[in-house]
C-alpha positions in Angstrom: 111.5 74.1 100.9 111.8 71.9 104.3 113.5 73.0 107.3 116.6 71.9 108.1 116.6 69.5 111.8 119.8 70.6 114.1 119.6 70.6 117.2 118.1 73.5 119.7 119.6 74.9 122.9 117.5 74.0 125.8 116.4 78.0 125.8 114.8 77.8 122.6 112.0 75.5 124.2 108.8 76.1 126.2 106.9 74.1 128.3 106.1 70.4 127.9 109.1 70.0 125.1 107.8 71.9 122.5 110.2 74.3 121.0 109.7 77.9 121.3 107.6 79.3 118.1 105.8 75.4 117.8 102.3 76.0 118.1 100.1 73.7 120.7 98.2 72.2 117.1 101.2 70.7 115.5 103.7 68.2 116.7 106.9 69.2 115.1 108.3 72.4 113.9 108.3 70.5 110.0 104.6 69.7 110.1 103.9 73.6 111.0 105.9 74.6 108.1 104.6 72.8 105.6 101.2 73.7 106.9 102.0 77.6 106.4 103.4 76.7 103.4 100.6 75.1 102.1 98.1 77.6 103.4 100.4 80.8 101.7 99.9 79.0 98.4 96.5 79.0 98.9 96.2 82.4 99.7 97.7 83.2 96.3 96.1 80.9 94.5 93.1 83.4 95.3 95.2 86.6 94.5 96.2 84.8 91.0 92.7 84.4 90.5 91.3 88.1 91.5 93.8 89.7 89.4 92.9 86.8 86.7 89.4 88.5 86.6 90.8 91.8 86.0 93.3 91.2 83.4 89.9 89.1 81.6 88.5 92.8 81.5 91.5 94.4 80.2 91.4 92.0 77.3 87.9 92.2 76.5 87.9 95.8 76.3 91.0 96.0 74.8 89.8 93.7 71.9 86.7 95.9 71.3 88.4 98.8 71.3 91.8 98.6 70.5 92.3 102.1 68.8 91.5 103.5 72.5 94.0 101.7 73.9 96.8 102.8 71.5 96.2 105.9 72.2 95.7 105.9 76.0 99.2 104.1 76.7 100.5 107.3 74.5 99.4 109.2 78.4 101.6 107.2 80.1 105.2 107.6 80.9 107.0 104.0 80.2 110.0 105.1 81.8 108.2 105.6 85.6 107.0 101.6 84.8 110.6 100.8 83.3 111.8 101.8 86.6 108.9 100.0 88.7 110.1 97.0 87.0 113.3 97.3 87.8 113.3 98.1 91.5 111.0 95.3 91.7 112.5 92.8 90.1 115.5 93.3 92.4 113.4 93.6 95.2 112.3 90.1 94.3 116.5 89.0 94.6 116.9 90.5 98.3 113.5 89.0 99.3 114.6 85.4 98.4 118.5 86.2 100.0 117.1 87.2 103.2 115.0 83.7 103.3 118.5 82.5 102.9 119.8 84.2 105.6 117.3 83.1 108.2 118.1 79.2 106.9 122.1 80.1 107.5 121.2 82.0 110.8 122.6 85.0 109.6 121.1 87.9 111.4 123.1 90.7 109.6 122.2 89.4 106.7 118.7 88.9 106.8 117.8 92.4 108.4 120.2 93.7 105.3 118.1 92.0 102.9 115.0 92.9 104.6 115.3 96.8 104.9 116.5 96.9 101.2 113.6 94.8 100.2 111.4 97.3 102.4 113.4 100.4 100.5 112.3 99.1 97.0 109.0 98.8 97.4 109.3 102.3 99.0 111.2 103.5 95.9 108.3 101.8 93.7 105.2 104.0 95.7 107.5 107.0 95.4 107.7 106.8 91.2 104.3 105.7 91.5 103.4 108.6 93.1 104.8 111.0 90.9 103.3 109.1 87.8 99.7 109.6 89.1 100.6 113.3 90.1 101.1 113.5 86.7 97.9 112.1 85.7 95.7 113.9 87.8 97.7 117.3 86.9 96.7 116.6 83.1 93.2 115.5 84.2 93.5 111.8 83.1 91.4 110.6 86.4 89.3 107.7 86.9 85.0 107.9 86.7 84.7 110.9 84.3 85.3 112.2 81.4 89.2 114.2 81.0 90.4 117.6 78.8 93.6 117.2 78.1 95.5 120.4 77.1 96.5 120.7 73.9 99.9 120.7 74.5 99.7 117.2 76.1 97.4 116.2 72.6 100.9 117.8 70.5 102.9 115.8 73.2 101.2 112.3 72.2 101.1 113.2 68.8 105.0 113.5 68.6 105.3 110.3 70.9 103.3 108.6 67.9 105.0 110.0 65.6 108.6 109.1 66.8 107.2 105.1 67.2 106.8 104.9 63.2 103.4 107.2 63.2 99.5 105.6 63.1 97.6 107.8 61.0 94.0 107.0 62.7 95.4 107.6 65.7 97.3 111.2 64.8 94.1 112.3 62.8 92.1 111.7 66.1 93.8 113.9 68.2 94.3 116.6 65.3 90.5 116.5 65.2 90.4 116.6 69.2 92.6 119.9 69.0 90.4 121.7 66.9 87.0 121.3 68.5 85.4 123.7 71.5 86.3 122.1 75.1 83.0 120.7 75.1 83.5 118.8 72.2 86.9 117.9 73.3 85.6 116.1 76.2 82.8 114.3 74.5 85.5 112.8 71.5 87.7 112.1 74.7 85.6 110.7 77.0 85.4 106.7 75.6 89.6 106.6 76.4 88.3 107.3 80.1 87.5 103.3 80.5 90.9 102.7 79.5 91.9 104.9 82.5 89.4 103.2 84.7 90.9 100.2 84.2 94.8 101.8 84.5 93.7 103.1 87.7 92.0 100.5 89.3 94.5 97.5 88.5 97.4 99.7 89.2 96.3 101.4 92.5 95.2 97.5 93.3 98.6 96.7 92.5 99.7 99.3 94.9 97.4 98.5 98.0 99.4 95.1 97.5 102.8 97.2 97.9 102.0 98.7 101.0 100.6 95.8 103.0 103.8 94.1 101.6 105.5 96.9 103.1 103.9 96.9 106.1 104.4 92.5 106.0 108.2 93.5 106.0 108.3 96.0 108.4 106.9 93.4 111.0 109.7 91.2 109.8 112.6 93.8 109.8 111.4 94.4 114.1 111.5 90.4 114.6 114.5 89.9 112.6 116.1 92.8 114.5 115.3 90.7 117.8 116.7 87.3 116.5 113.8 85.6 116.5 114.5 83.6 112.8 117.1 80.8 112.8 117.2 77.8 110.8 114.7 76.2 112.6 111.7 78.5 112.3 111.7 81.2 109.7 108.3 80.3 107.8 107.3 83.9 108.2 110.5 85.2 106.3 109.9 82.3 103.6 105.8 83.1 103.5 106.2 87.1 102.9 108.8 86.8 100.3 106.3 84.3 98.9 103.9 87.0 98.7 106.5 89.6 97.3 107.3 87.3 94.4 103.9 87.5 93.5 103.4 91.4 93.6 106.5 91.9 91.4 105.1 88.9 89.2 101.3 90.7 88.8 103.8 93.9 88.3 105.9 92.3 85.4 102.1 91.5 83.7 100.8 95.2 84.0 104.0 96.8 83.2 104.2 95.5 79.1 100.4 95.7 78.7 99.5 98.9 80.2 102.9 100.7 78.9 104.7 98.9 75.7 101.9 96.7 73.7 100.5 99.2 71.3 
């Protein structure tokens, strides 16, 4: 995406000719954007390839144990992801209209777009919040083993039952319901790794969220100022860059941790 090259009110430049937000290293306000644009891309590139890593761990375990995993998604509540996905697929929309707006000098616009953008990924740490609430209430935590009431066990079992029913996976829990507590936690405690993993990729996931928020909080204060026209709104285009790519890791996790059975 190249700038487009209209002409600038004398204000808009500093000393020596150079316009306003040009830094001293590059000669024109095109060169500097293509440069950030280059070096965002780059920066994902890496992202892509940490989260790469991860999902390589989700598979492997997932292929040697694949029982576990059938049974641990039962845990989870599909529609808190349903409505992740949702918000943040939208999210994704206003991100890319407010890079729109700065390129049409729209002001209004563009601090619109950028506060409902900002709301969404509120909206998503909220549900978020309440999911893991959840989790930690039942005792489904990361690092140790988990006892799960037996009312949650009848809970899954119906939740299995009501998707067409896998016998292994009912007879498990049956078994589960019927031993002492200590046993409980022992025929439990493998379907902690699948936790782990739900944990660590999600809460990941969700460090990404808040620095995004944080990203477009910074951008809401500038915008609010004016300081994005058609001539210089690489920071605009460069966060909503890095959005798109927290909603896309998002779109990943959601079927595989919630839906693939």
């Amino acid at each position: 995406m190249s700038s487009t090259a209209t002409a600038e009110p004398a204000h808009a430049h500093g000393h020596h000719g150079h316009e306003k937000n040009l830094a001293h290293h590059f000669d024109t306000m095109e060169q500097q954007f293509d440069a950030g644009k280059i070096g965002i891309w780059l920066f994902l590139a890496t992202e892509v390839l940490f989260f790469g890593g991860l999902f390589t761990v989700y598979s492997i375990y997932r292929a040697n144990h694949p029982q576990l995993y059938h049974i641990g998604q039962y845990f989870l509540t599909w529609e808190m992801g349903a409505i992740n996905t949702a918000v943040l697929i939208f999210s994704s929309l206003t991100a890319a209209w407010a890079v729109r707006a700065a390129q049409l000098n729209q002001k209004k616009i563009l601090v619109s777009m950028l506060v409902i953008t900002f709301l969404c990924a509120a909206t998503f740490m909220v549900v978020k919040y309440f999911e893991y609430s959840h989790k930690i209430h039942e005792g489904v935590l990361w690092g140790q083993a988990f006892n799960p009431s037996d009312a949650e066990l009848n809970h899954v079992i119906e939740k299995i039952e009501h998707k067409g029913g896998d016998p292994k996976a009912i007879e498990f829990l049956e078994a589960i319901k019927e031993r002492p507590v200590a046993e409980k936690k022992d025929m439990v405690a493998p379907l902690q790794m699948f936790f782990s993993i739900y944990f660590f990729m999600t809460g990941l996931h969700g460090i990404h969220v808040l620095v995004g928020m944080g990203l477009i909080a910074w951008l809401i204060v500038r915008a609010s100022k004016g300081q994005f026209n058609n001539r210089y709104f690489a920071p605009v285009d460069s966060v909503a860059l890095y959005w798109h790519i927290v909603d896309l890791i998002w779109i990943f996790l959601f079927p595989l941790f919630y839906l693939i059975g």
